[in-house]
Every structure is written in C-alpha cells, then in structure tokens.
C-alpha positions as CSV (number, residue, x, y, z in Angstrom):
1,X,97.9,36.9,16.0
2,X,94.4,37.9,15.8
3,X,93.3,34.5,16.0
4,X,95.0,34.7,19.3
5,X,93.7,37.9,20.4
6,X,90.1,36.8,19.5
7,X,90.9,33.7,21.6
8,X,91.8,35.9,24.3
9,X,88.7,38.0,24.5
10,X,86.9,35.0,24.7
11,X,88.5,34.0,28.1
12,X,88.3,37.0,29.5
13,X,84.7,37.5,28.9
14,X,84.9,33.6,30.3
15,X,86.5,35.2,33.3
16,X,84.8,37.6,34.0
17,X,82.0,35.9,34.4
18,X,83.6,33.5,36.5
19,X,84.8,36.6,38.9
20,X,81.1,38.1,39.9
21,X,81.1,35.1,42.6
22,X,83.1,35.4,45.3
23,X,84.8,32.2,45.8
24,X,83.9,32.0,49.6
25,X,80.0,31.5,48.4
26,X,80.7,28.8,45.8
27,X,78.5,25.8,46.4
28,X,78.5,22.5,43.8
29,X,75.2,23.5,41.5
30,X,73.0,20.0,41.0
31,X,72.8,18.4,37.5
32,X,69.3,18.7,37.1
33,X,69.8,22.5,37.9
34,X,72.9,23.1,35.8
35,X,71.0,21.4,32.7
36,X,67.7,23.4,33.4
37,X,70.2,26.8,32.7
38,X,72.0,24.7,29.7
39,X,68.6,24.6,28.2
40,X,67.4,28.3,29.1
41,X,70.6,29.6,27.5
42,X,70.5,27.6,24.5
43,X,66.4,28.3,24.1
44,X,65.3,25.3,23.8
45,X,61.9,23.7,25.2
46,X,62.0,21.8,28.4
47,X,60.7,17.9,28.0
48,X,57.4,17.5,29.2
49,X,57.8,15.1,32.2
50,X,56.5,11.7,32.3
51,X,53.5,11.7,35.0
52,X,51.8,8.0,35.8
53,X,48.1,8.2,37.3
54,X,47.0,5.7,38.4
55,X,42.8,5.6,38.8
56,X,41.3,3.5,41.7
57,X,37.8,2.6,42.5
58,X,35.5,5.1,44.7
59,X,35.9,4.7,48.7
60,X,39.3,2.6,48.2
61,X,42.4,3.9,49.9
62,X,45.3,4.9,48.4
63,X,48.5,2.5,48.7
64,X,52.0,2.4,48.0
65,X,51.7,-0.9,46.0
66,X,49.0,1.0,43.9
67,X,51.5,2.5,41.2
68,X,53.9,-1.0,41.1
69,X,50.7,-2.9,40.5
70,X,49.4,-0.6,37.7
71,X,52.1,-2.1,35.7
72,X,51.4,-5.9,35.8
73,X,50.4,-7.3,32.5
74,X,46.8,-6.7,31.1
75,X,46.3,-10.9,31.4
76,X,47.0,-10.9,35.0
77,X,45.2,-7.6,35.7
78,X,42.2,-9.6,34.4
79,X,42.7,-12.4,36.3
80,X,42.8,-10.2,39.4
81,X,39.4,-8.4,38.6
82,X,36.3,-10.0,40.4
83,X,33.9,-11.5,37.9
84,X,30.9,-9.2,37.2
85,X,27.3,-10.3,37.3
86,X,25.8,-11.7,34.8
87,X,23.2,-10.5,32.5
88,X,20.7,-12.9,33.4
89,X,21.0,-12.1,37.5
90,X,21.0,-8.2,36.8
91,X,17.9,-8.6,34.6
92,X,16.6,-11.0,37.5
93,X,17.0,-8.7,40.4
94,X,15.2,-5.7,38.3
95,X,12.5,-8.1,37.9
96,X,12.2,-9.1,41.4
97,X,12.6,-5.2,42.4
98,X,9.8,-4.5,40.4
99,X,7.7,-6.7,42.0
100,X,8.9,-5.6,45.5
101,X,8.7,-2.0,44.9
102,X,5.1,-3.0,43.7
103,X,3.5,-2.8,40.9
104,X,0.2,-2.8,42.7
105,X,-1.8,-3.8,39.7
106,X,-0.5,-6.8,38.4
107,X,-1.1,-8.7,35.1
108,X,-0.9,-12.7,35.2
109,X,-0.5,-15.2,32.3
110,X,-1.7,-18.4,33.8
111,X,-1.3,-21.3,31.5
112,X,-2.3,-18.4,28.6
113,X,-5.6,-17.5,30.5
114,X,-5.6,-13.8,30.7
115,X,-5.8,-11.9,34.9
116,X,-5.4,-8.3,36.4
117,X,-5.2,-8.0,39.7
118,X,-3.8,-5.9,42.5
119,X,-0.8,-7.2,44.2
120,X,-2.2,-7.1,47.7
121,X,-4.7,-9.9,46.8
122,X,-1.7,-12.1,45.5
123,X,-0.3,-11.2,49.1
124,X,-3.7,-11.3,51.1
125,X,-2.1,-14.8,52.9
126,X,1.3,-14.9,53.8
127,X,1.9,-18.7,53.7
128,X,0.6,-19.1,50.5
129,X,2.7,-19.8,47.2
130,X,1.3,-16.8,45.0
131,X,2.3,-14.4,48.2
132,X,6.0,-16.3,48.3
133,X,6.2,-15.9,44.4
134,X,4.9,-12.2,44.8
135,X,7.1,-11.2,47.8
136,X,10.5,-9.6,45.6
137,X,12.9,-12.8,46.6
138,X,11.8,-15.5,43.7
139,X,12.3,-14.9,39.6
140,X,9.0,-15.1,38.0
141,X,9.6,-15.3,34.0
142,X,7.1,-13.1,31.6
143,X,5.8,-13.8,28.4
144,X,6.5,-11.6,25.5
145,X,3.7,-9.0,27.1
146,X,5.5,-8.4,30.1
147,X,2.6,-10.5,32.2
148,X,4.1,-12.7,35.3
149,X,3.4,-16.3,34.0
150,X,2.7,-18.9,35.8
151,X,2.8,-22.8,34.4
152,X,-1.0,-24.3,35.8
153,X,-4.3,-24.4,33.9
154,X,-6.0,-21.4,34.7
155,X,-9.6,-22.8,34.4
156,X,-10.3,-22.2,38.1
157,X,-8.2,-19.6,38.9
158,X,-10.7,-17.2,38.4
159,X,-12.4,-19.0,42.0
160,X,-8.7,-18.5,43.3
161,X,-9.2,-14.4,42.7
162,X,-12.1,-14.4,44.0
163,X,-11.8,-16.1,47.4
164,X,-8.8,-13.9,47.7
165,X,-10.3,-10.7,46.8
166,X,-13.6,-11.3,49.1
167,X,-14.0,-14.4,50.3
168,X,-16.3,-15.9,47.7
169,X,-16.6,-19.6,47.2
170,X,-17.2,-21.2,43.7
171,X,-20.4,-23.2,42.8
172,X,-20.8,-26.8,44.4
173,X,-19.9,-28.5,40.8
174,X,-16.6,-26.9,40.7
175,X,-15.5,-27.1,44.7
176,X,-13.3,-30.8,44.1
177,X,-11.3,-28.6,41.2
178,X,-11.0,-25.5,42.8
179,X,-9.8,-27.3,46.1
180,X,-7.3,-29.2,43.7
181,X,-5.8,-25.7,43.0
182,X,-6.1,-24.5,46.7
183,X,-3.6,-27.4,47.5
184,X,-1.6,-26.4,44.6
185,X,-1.0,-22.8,45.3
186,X,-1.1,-23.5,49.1
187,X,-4.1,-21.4,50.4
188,X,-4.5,-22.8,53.8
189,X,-8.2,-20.7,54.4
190,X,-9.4,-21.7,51.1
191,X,-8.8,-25.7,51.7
192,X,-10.6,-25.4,54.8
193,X,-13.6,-23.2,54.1
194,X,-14.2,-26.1,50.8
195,X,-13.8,-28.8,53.2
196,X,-16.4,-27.5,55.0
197,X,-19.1,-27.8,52.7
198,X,-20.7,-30.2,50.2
199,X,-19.3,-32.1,48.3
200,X,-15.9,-32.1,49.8
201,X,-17.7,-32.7,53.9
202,X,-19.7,-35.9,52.6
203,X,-16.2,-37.0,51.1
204,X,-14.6,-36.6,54.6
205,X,-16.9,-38.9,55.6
206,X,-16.9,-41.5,53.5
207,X,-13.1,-41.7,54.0
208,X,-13.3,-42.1,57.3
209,X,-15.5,-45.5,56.7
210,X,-12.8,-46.4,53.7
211,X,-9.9,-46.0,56.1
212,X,-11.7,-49.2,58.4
213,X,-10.6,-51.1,55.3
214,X,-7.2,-50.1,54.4
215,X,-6.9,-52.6,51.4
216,X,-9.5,-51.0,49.9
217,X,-7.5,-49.0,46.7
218,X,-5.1,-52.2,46.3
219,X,-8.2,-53.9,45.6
220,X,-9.9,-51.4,43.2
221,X,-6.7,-51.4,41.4
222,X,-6.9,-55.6,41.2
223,X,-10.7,-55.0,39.9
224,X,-9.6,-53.1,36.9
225,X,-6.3,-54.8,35.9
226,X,-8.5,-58.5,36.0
227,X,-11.1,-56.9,34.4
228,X,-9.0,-55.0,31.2
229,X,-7.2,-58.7,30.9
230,X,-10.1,-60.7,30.6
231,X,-12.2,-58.1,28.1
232,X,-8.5,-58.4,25.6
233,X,-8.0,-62.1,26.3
234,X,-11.8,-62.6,25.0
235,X,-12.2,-59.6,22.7
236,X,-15.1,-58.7,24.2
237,X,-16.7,-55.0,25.1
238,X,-17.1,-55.7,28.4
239,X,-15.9,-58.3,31.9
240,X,-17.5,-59.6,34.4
241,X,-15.8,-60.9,37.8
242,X,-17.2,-62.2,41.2
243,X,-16.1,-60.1,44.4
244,X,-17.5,-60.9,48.0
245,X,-18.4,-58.3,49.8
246,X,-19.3,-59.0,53.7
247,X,-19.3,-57.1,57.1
248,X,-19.2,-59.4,59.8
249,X,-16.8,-62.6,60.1
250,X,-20.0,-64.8,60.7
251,X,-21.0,-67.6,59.4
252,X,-24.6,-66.1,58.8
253,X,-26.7,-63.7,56.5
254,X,-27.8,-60.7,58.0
255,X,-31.3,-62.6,58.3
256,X,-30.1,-64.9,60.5
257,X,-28.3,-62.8,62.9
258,X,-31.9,-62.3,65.5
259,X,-31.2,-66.0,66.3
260,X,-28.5,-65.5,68.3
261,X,-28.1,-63.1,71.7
262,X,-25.5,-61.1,70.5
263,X,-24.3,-59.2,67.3
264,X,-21.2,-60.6,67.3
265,X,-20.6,-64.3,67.2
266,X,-18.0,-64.8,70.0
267,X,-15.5,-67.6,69.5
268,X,-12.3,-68.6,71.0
269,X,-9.1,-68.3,68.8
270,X,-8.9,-71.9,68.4
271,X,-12.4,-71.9,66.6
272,X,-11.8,-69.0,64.8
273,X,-9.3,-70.4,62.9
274,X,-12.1,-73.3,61.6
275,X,-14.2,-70.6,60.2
276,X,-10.9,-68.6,58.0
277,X,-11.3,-69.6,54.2
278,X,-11.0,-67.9,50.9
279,X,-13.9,-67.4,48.9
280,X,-14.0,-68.7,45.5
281,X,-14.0,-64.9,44.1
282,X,-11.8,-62.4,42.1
283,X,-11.8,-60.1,44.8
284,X,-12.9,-59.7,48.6
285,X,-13.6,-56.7,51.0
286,X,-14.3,-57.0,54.7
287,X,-14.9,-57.5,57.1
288,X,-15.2,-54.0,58.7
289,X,-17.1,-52.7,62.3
290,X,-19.0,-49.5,60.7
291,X,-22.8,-48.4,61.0
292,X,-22.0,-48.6,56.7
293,X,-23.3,-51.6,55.5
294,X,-22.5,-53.8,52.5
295,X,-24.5,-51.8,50.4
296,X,-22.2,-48.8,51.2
297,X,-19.7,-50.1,50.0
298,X,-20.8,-51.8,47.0
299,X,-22.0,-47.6,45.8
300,X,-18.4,-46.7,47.1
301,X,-16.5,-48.7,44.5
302,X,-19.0,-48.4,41.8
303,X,-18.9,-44.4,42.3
304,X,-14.9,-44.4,42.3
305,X,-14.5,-46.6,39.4
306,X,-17.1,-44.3,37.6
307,X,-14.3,-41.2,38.9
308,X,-12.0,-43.6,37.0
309,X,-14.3,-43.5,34.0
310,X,-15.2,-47.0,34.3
311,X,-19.1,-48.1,34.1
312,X,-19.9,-50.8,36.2
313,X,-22.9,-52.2,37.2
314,X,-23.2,-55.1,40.1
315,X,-25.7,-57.7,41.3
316,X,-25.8,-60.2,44.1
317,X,-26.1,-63.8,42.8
318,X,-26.1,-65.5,45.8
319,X,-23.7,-66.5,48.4
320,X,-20.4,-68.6,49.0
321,X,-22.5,-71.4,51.1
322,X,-19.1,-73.5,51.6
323,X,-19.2,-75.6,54.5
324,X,-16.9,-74.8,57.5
325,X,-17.4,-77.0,60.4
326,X,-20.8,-79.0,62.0
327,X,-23.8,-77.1,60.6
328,X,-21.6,-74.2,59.6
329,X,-21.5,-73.2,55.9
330,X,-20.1,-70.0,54.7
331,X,-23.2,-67.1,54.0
332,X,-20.4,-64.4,52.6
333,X,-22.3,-62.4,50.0
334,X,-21.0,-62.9,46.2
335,X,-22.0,-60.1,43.6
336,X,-21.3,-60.4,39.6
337,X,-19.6,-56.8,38.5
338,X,-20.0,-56.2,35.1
339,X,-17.3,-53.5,33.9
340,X,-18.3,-52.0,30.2
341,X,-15.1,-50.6,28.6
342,X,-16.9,-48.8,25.4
C-alpha cells in the first residue's frame, strides 16, 4: 500500500506541474529546447559546439564555396596553391632594388681589378652597357665581398672611369685598347672622341686605301699559311715567298710611264684581255687607283703581320718581264718576303 501511496504522490506532484499551464497556451517545445532544460535540470555541462573558421587571404571576398572547399584533401589543397617564387628570383629582385634605389657609391670587381665609383658615372650615358647593367632591370652577380662583378679584364677600365667621370682621354699608347673596351661596354662618345685622334684617325685612313683592295686580308691570311708550311716542310727558322705587288694594269715600270700622253694606258676590251696573266708568284695585290703607292702597301702588310707578331722583312728583286704581245713584256714588280718565325 505504501508503495502505492508513494507512487501516487509522485503523480500528483507530476500533475501538478502539468496543471500551471493552461492548456489553451500549449505550444509543441523544439528538441533542441526541451534537451537544453533536460540538461539544466540534471546539471550537467552543455557540449561545447563545433565552430569551423575558415581563414582567407587579405583583400579576398568572402564566398559561400569557402567553407565546402576548406575541406578538400591537403594533396589537392596543394595542387590548387600558386607556386611561390623562388629563392633565387627574391634574392634577384633585392639585388636589382638595391641597385635602383641606389647605392650611389658603388664598388666593382672587374675581372678581380679592384673600383669605387659613384653610380651616376656608371649612368652618365644612357645607351651604354654599364648604364643598362646599372639601371635596377638586369641581375648583376657579386663576389664573396658584396662588389658587382663584371667578367672583362679590367686593365683599361681605369680610362673607362675616367672618360666617364670627366671626359679625360687615356695616353696615345693605350687609345687601340681602350677603344677595344669602348666597343665592348658600348660608350658611343668615347668611340668617337678616340677615333678622332692619333693613332686611331691615321688608321681610318689607311683603311680607306685597304678597302680599294678588298682581297687584301684573304691574301695576308694565304702569306702566313704558305709561309708556316714551307718553314715545317724544310725545318727551317724562317720562309721566304715571292708576292707582286703593282698599281697600274700597264705593261710598264713607273719609269716608263713620261713616254706616253696619259697616265693610264687606254685599251679596248679586246686588247685588254692580251695583256691578263698570272705572275709566277705566291701571292699578288693590285692593281688599285689611290694617291698610295706600291710602297704603301708593301709598309701596310709588313706593319699588320708585325700586329700579328710575325717579322717580316721584304726586298724587290726585280720584275716579272714575261712577254705579252709585240714589244709588250710584263714590268709587274716582284719582291722576296722573308718571314722569321723565332
């Protein structure tokens, strides 16, 4: 009975609590609401919820898809991802930065010769190479010092600096060098203010009388290779080899010439081809129409071979004195070089 009695206390107490709501004002209570209470009245803690964040890059805008594709797999996240730059182009474009923010004294390793200068020199003429090189858009390596190196022999560079800095131009005995490195490094101003002046001006020249005779560096070339066969066919120390050398296509010697009216020897096509021939020579120049004589040309390939390193000496030992046609004979000057290889 009291088992009964207790069980009835139990659901009236039930009841009762039932009848503080009216039943006109009862509304179904959610699940997530009636579980909330279940948990308050049994005092126990509420689960933390489960939040996903989802971090994207500065100045992107959020999207729906953002939180679906913060689940893909880590292998196809990285796929996705754009490749970074390299080490080598980030420490490139700090270099070049450096060099366009401006250092503006600047400290060169040229072929492990030793500069300081101030960038504005380097950059005094635009279309040059050192102002391209200096101007932030090119890589320039360094050596272990941190100096900007540059691969050329820095004998001259010195004369470089200084034309740059104020103009100056280097001694006569070092202009041919120094204008080598002005074409090298592309200074424009410094070519031409060389050019101008001795020895480069008298070099001008004689080009212009070696461009009348366009064969002229096929047959220096012919000189030496006969000349280096014959000295290791006979063992010897030095060659010798007969090259004509004439000005005119006459058959006369300069000495000659007074005995006719003119200074050329006019003849019809026909006739001309009575006087062509081949001289029994190694090599032949002319002819040419030039004030230059033989003899100008006879110092112009000695002087070049000796540019060469070659010593040769020369000597006229007569003439070709073949005959052509009626009194004709061929007066072509012969001369006997004599190239010395130690």
């Amino acid at each position: 009975m009291q088992q009964n009695g207790s069980s009835g206390s139990n659901g009236s107490e039930g009841c009762s609590g039932r009848e503080r709501q009216p039943l006109s004002s009862f509304s179904p209570i959610p699940a997530a609401t009636t579980r909330v209470r279940r948990f308050i009245q049994e005092r126990r803690t509420l689960p933390l919820p489960k939040v996903m964040v989802v971090f994207s890059a500065a100045g992107e805008t959020d999207k729906p898809s953002d939180a679906v594709s913060s689940s893909v797999p880590a292998e196809e996240e990285g796929a996705r991802k754009p490749a970074s730059p390299s080490p080598t182009k980030t420490l490139r474009s700090s270099l070049n930065s450096q060099v366009q923010e401006g250092q503006e004294v600047i400290s060169l390793n040229v072929g492990g010769t030793y500069f300081t200068t101030r960038l504005s020199t380097l950059r005094r003429y635009e279309d040059t190479m050192l102002a391209a090189m200096f101007s932030g858009r090119h890589y320039i390596p360094r050596d272990t010092e941190g100096r900007y190196f540059i691969d050329r022999d820095g004998t001259y560079f010195a004369d470089v600096l200084n034309f740059l800095r104020e103009g100056e131009l280097p001694h006569r005995d070092r202009v041919q060098a120094v204008h080598r490195e002005a074409q090298y490094y592309s200074i424009g101003p410094l070519m031409d203010s060389l050019e101008d002046i001795q020895p480069l001006t008298g070099e001008k020249v004689r080009q212009a009388f070696l461009d009348l005779l366009p064969y002229y560096k096929d047959n220096l070339e012919r000189i030496v290779e006969i000349a280096k066969l014959r000295a290791m066919q006979k063992k010897a120390r030095f060659a010798k080899l007969k090259i004509c050398v004439y000005k005119e296509e006459m058959p006369i010697t300069p000495y000659e010439r007074p005995l006719f009216n003119s200074l050329r020897f006019e003849r019809s096509d026909s006739e001309a081809k009575l006087f062509e021939h081949h001289c029994e020579v190694d090599v032949s120049f002319g002819p040419w129409e030039a004030v230059a004589d033989v003899y100008d040309l006879l110092h112009c390939i000695v002087s070049d071979l000796a540019e060469r390193g070659i010593a040769a000496e020369q000597q006229c030992i007569g003439v070709c004195d073949k005959h052509l046609i009626n009194h004709y004979y061929c007066k072509r000057p012969i001369y006997e070089f004599k190239i010395t290889w130690w």
